[in-house]
C-alpha positions in Angstrom: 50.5 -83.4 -8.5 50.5 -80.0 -8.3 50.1 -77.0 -5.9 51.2 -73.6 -4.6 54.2 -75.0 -3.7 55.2 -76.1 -6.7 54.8 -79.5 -9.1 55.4 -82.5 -6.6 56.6 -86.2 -8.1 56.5 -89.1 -5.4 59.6 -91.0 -5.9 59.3 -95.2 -4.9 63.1 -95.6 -4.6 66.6 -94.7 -5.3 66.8 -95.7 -8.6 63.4 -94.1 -9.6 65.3 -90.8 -8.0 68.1 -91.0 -10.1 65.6 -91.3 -13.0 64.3 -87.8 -12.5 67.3 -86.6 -11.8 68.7 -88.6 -15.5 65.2 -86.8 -16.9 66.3 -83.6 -15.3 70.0 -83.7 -17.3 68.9 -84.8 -20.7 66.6 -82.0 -20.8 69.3 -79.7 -19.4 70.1 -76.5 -21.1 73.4 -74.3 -20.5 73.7 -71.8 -18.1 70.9 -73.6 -16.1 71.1 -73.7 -12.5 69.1 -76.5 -9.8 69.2 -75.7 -6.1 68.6 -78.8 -3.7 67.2 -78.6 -0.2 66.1 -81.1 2.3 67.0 -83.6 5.1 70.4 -85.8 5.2 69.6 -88.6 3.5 66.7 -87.1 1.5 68.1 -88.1 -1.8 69.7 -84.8 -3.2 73.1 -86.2 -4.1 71.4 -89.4 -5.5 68.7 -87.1 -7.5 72.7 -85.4 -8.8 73.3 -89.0 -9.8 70.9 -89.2 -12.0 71.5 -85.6 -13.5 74.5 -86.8 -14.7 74.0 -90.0 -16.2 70.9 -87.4 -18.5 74.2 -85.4 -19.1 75.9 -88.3 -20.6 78.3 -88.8 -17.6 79.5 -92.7 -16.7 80.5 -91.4 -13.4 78.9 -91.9 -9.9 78.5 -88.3 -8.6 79.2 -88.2 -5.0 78.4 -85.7 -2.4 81.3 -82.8 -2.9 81.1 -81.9 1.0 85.0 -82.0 1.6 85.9 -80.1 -1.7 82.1 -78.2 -2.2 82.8 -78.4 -5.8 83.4 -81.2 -8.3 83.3 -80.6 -11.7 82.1 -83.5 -14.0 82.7 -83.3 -18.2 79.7 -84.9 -20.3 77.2 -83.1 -22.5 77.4 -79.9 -20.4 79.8 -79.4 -17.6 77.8 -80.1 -14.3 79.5 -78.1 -11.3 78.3 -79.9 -8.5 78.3 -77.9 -5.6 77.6 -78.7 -1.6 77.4 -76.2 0.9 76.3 -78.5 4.0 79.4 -77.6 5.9 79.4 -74.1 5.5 77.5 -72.1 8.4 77.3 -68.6 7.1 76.2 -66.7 3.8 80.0 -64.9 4.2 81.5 -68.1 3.7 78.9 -68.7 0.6 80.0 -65.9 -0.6 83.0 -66.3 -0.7 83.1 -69.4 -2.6 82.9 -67.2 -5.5 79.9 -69.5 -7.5 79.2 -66.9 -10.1 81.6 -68.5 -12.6 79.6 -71.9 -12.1 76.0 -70.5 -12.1 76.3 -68.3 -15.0 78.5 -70.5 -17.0 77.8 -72.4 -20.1 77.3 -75.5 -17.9 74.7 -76.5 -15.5 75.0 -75.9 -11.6 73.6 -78.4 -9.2 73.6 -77.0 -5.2 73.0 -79.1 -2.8 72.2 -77.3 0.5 71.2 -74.4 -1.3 68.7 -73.4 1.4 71.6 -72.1 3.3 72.6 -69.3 1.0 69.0 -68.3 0.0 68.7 -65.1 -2.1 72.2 -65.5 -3.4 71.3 -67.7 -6.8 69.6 -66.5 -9.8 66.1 -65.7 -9.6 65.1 -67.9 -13.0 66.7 -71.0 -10.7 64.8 -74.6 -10.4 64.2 -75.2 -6.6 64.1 -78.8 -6.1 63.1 -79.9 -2.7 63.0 -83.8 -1.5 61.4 -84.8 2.1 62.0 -88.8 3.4 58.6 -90.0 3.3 59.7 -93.5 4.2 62.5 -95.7 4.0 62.8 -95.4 0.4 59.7 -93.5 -0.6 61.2 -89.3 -1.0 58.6 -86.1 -2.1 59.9 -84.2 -4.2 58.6 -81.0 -5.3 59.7 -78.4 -7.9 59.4 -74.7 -7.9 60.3 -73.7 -11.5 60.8 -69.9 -12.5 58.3 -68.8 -15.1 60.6 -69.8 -18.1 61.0 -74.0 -16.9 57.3 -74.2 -16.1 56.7 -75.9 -19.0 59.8 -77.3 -19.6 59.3 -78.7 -16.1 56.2 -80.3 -17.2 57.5 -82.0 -20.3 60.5 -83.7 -18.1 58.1 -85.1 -15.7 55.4 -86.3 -18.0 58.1 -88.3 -19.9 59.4 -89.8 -16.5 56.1 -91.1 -15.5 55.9 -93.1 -18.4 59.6 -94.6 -17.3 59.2 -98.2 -15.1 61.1 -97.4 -11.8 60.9 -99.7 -8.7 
């Protein structure tokens, strides 16, 4: 579905999550960068998951609050990046994230509403709001140049069978 907001996908669980996220990552280019945003417990290190795995990781991303960046190796380096514990755009700052978001990986923020105006404007905003106890919305606002890409991605992952 889409509106002014952006292109919104209704995820039915985790696992279907971590299947737009694994979407998201195959289709990954370098230097691209996703900024997350919602509730705790919405879903956005879980939707990271699944980036991943499209990347070609084996690992299980996990939420990078204590060390705000963890670096993962597969197809493209994906510099994870959490900013929930950080109150201020100073301390943003001064976490230095231009060498990850302009990179020749991809950059995944979680918590990236807290630092708005400090990413690149051609970023894909991802946001995901609990709609139940598994049930997340998730809506993308893609800069003119993923638009379409953004639309390929999610027409292959509705084809995909995800409890």
């Amino acid at each position: 579905m889409d509106d002014d907001r952006g292109t919104t996908v209704e995820s039915r669980s985790p696992e279907h999550t971590r299947a737009i996220g694994k979407a998201l990552g195959m289709s990954a280019e370098p230097g691209d960068v996703f900024l997350l945003a919602g509730d705790l417990g919405a879903g956005k290190t879980c939707l990271t998951q699944g980036v991943l795995w499209g990347l070609g990781g084996d690992e299980y991303a996990r939420s990078p609050t204590f060390v705000l960046v963890t670096q993962y190796r597969a197809r493209l380096t994906l510099h994870h990046v959490d900013l929930y514990r950080l109150d201020s755009f100073t301390e943003v700052d001064g976490l230095e994230l231009d060498e990850y978001m302009y990179g020749d990986g991809l950059c995944v923020v979680e918590w990236a509403d807290k630092a708005e105006g400090m990413f690149p404007e051609d970023s894909l905003v991802i946001r995901l709001d609990v709609t139940g106890e598994s049930t997340r919305r998730i809506t993308f606002e893609p800069p003119p140049r993923m638009a379409e890409w953004l639309t390929n991605v999610l027409s292959e992952v509705r084809t995909w069978s995800c409890q």
